[in-house]
N, C-alpha and C positions, 0 to 999 in steps of 0.2 A: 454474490461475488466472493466474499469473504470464505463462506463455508463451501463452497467450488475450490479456491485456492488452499482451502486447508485440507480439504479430503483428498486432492490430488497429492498434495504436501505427503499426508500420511502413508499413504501406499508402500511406502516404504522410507520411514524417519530415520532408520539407523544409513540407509545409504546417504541421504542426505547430510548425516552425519557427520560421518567418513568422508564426503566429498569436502564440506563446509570445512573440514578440519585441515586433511591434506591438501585440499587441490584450493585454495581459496581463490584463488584468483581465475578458475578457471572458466568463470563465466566469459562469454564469446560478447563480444562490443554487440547495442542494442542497435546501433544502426545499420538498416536491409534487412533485419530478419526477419522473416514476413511474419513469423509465432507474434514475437513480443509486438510490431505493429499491427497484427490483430485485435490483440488483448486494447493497444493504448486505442485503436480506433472504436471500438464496442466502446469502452470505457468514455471515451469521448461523445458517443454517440447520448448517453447515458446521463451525461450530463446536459450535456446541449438539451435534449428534452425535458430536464428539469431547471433549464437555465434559470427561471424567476423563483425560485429557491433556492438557489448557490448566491455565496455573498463574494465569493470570490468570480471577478469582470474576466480576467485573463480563461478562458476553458483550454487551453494549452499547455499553459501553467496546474492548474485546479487538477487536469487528468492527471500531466508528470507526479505531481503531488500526492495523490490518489493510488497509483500505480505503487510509486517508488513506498510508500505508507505503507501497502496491504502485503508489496510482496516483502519488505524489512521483517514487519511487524509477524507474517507466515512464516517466513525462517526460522526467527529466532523462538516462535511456539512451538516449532518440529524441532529443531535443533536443541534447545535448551529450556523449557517447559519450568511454567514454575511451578513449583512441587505442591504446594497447598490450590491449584484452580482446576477447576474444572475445563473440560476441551469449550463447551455451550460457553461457558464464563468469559473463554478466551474471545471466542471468535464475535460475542457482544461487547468485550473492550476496545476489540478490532473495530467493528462497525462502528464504535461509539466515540473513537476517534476519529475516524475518518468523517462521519457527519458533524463533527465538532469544528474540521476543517472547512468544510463543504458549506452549513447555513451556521456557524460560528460569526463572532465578531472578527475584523481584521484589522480592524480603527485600531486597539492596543499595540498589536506588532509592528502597524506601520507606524505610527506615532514614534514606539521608541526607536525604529531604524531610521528616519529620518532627523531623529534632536542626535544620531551620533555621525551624521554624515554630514 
């Protein structure tokens, strides 16, 4: 999924650029589009099939998470690349967070969001 989103990414990084720059905001609201409810339903799907390996209970949540990860963490590798990594290098710190998310610990984060609420 990662190196799908980034080779699609790459086809053209300078326009991505250029838009990220000028147009920021010009992303179209995610609700009805049937593109990005594609993407989140496979990705959904995706998970749900590996549900007894996700530590995360919510898969609604876990997808959003997932989703909103790959497509940040994509952008900002086409848009702003950091200058000493490799594209491979990238796209395994991409996966490598996202599974981090996915069979990671949760006990930590909830722990501290709950002693501040």
């Amino acid at each position: 999924m990662v190196r799908a989103w980034l080779a699609a990414h790459l086809v053209d990084p300078e326009l991505h650029r250029v838009l990220e720059r000028d147009l920021p905001f010009l992303d179209p609201p995610h609700d009805g589009n049937p593109s990005d409810q594609s993407i989140f339903d496979r990705v959904r799907r995706l998970l749900e099939e590996r549900c007894d390996q996700i530590t995360l209970t919510d898969r609604g949540l876990a997808t959003w998470v997932v989703v909103n990860m790959v497509k940040s963490l994509v952008h900002a590798a086409v848009i702003e690349p950091p200058r000493l990594a490799a594209l491979a290098d990238i796209e395994c710190a991409i996966t490598d967070a996202v599974m981090g998310v996915l069979v990671g610990t949760t006990t930590i984060a909830r722990s501290v969001v709950e002693e501040t609420t």
